[in-house]
C-alpha positions as CSV (number, residue, x, y, z in Angstrom):
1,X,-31.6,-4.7,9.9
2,X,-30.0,-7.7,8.2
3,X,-26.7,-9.0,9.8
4,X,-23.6,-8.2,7.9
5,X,-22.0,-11.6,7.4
6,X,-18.5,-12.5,7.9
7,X,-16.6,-15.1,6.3
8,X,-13.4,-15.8,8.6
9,X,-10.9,-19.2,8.8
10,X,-10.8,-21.5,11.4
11,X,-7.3,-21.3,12.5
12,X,-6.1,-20.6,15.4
13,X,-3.9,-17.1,14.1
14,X,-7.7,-15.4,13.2
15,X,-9.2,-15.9,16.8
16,X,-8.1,-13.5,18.1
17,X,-9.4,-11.0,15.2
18,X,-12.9,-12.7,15.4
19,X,-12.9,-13.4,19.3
20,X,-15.4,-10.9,19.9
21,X,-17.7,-11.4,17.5
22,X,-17.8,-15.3,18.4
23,X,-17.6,-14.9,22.2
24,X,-17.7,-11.3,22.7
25,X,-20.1,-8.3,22.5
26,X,-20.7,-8.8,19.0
27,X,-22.2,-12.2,19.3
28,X,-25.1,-12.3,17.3
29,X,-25.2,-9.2,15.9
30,X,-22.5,-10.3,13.1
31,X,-23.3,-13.7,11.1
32,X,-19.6,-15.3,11.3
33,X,-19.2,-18.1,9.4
34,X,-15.5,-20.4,9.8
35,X,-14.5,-21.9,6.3
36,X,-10.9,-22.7,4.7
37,X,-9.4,-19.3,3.7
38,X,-9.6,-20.4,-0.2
39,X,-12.8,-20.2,-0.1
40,X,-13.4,-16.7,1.5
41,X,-13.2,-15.1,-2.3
42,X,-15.8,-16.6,-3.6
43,X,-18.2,-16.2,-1.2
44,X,-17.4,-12.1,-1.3
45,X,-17.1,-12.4,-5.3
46,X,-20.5,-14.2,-5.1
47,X,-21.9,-11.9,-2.4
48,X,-22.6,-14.3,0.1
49,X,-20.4,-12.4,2.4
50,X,-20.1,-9.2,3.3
51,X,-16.5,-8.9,4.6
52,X,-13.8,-11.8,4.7
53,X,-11.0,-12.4,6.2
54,X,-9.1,-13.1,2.9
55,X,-5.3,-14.4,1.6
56,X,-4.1,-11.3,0.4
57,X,-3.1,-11.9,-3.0
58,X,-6.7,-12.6,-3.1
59,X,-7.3,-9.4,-3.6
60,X,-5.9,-8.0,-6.6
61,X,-8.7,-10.9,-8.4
62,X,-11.1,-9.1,-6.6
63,X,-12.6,-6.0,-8.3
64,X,-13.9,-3.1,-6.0
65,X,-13.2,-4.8,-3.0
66,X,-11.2,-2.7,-0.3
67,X,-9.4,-3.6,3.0
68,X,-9.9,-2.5,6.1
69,X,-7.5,0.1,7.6
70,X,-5.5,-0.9,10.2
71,X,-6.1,-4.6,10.9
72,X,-4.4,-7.8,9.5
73,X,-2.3,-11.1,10.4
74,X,1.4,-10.1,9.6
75,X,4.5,-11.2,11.0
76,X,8.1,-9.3,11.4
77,X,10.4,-12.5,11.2
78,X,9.6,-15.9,11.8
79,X,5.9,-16.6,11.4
80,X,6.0,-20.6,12.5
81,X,2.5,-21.6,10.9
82,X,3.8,-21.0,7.1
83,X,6.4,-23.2,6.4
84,X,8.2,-24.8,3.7
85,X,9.3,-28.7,5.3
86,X,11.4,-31.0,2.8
87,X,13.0,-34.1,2.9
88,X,16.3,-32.8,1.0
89,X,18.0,-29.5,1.4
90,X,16.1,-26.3,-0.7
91,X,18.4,-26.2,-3.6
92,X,17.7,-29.9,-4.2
93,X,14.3,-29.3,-4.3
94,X,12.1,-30.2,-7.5
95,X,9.0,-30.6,-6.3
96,X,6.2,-29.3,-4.0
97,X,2.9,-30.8,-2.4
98,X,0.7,-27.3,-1.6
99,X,-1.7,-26.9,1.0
100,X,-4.8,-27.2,-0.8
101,X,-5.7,-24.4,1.6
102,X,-3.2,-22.0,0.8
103,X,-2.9,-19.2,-2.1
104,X,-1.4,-16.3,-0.5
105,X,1.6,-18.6,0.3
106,X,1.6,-20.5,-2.9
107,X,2.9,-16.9,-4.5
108,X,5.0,-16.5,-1.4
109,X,7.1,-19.6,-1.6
110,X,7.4,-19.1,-5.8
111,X,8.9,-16.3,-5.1
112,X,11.3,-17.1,-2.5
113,X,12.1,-19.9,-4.6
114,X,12.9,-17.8,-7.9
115,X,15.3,-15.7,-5.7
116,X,17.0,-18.0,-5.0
117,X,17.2,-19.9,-9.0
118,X,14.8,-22.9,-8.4
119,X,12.3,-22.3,-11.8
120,X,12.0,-26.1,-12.5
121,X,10.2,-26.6,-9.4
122,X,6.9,-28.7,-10.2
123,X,3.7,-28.6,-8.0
124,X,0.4,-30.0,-6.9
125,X,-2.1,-29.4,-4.5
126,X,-2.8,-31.9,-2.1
127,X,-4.9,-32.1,1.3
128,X,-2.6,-31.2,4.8
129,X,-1.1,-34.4,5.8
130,X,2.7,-33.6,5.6
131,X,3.5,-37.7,5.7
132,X,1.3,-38.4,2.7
133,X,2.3,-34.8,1.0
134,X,5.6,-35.8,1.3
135,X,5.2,-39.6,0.0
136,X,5.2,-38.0,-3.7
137,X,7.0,-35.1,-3.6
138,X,10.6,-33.6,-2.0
139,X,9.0,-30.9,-0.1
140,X,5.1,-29.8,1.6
141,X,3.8,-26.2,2.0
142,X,1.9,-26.5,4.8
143,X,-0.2,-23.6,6.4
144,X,-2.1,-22.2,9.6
145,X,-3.2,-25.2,12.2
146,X,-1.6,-27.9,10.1
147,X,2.0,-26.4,10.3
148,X,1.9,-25.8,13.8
149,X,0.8,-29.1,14.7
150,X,3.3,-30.7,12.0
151,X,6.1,-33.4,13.0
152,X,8.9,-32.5,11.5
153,X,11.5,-34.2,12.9
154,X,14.4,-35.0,10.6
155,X,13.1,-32.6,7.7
156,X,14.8,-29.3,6.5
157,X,12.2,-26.7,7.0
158,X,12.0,-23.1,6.4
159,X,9.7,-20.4,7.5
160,X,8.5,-18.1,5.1
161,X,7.8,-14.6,6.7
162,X,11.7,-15.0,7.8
163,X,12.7,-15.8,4.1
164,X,10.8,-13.0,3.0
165,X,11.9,-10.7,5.7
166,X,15.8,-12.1,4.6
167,X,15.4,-11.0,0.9
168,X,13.1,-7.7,2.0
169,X,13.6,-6.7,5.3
170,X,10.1,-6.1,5.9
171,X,7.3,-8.2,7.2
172,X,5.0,-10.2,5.5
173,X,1.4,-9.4,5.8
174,X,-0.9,-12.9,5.2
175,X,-4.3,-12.0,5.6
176,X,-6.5,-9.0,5.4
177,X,-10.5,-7.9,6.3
178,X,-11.9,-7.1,3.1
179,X,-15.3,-5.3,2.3
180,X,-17.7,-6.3,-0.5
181,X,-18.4,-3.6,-2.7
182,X,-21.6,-1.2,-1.8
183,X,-20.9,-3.0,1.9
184,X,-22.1,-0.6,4.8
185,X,-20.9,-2.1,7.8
186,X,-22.7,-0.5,11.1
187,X,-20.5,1.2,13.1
188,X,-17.8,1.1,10.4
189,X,-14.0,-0.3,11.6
190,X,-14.9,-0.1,15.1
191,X,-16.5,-3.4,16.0
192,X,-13.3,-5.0,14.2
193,X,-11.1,-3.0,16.0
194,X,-12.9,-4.0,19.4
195,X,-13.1,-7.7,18.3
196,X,-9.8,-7.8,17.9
197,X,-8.7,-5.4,21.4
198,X,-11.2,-8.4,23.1
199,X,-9.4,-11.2,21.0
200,X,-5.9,-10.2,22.2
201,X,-6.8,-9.8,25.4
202,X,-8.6,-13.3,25.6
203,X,-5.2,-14.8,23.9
204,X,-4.8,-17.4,27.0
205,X,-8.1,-18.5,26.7
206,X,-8.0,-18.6,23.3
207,X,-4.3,-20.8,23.7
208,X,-6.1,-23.2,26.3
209,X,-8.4,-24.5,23.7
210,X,-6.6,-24.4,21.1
211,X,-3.8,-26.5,22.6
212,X,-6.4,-29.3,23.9
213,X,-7.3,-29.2,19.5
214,X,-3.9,-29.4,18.6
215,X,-2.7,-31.0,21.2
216,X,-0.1,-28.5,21.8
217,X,1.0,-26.8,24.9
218,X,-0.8,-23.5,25.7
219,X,2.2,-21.6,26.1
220,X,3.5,-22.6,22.8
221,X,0.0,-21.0,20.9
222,X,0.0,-18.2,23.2
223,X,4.2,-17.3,21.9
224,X,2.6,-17.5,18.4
225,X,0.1,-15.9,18.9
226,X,2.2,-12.8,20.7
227,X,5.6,-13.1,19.1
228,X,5.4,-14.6,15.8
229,X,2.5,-13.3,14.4
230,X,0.8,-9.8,14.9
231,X,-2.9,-7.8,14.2
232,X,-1.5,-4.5,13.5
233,X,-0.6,-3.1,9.6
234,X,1.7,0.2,10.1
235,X,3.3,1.5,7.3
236,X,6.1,-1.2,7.0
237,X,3.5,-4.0,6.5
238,X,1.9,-1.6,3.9
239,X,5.4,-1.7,2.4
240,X,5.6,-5.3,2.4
241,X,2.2,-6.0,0.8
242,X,2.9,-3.1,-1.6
243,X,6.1,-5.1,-2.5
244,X,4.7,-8.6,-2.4
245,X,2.0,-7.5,-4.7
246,X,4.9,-6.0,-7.1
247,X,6.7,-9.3,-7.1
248,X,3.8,-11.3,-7.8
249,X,3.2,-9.1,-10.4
250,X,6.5,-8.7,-12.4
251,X,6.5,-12.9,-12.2
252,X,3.3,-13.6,-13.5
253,X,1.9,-15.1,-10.5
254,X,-1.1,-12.6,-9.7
255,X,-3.4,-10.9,-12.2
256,X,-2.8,-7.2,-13.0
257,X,-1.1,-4.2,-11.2
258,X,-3.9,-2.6,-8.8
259,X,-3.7,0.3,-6.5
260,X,-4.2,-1.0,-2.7
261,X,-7.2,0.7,-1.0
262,X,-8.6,0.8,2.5
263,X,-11.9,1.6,3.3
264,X,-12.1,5.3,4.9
265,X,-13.2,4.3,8.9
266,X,-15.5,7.8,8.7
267,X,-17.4,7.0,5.9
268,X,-19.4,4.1,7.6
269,X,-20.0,6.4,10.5
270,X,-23.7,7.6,9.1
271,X,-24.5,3.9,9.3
272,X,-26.5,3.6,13.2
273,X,-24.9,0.6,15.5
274,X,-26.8,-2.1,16.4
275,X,-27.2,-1.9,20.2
276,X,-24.4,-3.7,22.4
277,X,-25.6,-6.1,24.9
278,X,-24.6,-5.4,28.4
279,X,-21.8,-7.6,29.8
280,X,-22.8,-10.4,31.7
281,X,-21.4,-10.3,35.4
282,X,-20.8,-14.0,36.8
């Protein structure tokens, strides 16, 4: 049986949605592959993945692909790794340096900024450095690893999910599993579901290391990790995206209107599981 292959981002706010396919269980028995999360698309669009961890706007430019149910990187208020810093206060803004890893929050922050009048806003992508971003330009989206680790001493700066959740008052959902069209995955949601039950329960791990990376304190990754963002999409982040996905829309800033669809869980259930290898005892 050929490995289904997963496309997933290196940052630290997926590890605990891939920790058991990586370190887990599921090691080896899924082909993960860590690349920046604008390039996820194309490798599903070009079908060198099977399922990717993708921005969710990216989905509306992709035809016949469908989320999985259930799972996802949301947050309720302040999300702390999405963030908007700018030498001069918002309304003075006129110009943006973007993550040249970002999309999903590219639409985000264009929206946020047409609520609140700013339409001659100019931008260009550049690579996450906020001191060089920020050479050129009054403000820097910056995204994932990047903003967390960011100095921003002295700058205004502004989360998005809470000035999303300010204008909606629901959460924002970032990122999404999504299935390649014709995709049987063995076992269906389940190993997902289980990489992600194993992820959040290996959060401190998963903080220790990431902390030495970015040279953060552990504690501070593990509050992100359990505060600001979460795994989970209930019917008020299905709200959110439903909404997001309007906005975009009705601005121009996402191809057409498209229904949201989940894979049915029960329909991959026909599909036999690979065998799970027995836990190591040490």
């Amino acid at each position: 049986m050929n490995l289904v292959r997963i496309a997933s981002v290196p940052f630290v706010n997926a590890q605990p949605l891939t920790w058991g396919f990586l370190r887990g269980p599921y090691r080896g028995l899924f082909k993960v592959s860590l690349v920046p999360p604008s390039g996820i698309p194309d490798l599903l669009r070009s079908g060198k993945a099977d399922v990717g961890l993708i921005p969710s706007i990216e989905y509306l430019g992709l035809p016949g692909v469908e989320f999985l149910p259930q799972i996802g990187i949301a947050s309720k208020r302040r999300v702390r790794s999405v963030i908007l810093a700018s030498r001069v206060p918002l309304e003075e803004v006129r110009s943006v340096a973007l993550d040249s890893n970002s999309r999903t929050s590219v639409v985000l922050l264009k929206i946020i900024l047409r609520h609140k009048g700013l339409r001659e806003v100019t931008y260009a992508e550049e690579a996450p450095s906020l001191p060089e971003m920020l050479r050129g330009h009054d403000a820097a989206l910056l995204i994932g690893d990047a903003a967390l680790a960011a100095d921003t001493a002295g700058l205004h700066v502004y989360d998005l999910a809470a000035e999303w959740f300010a204008l909606t008052g629901l959460p924002f959902v970032f990122a999404l599993w999504a299935v390649r069209p014709g995709v049987a995955v063995p076992d269906g949601v389940r190993p997902f579901i289980e990489s992600r039950r194993i992820g959040i329960a290996g959060i401190p791990e998963i903080a220790i290391l990431a902390g030495q990376r970015l040279r953060l304190s552990p504690d501070s990754i593990e509050s992100y990790l359990r505060t600001n963002i979460h795994f989970y999409l209930g019917s008020e982040e299905q709200r959110g995206l439903e909404l997001f996905f309007r906005q975009a829309q009705e601005l121009g800033l996402a191809p057409g209107r498209r229904a949201i669809r989940f894979r049915d869980p029960y329909e991959w259930e026909r599909v036999p599981a690979p065998p799970v290898p027995a836990r190591r005892h040490t």
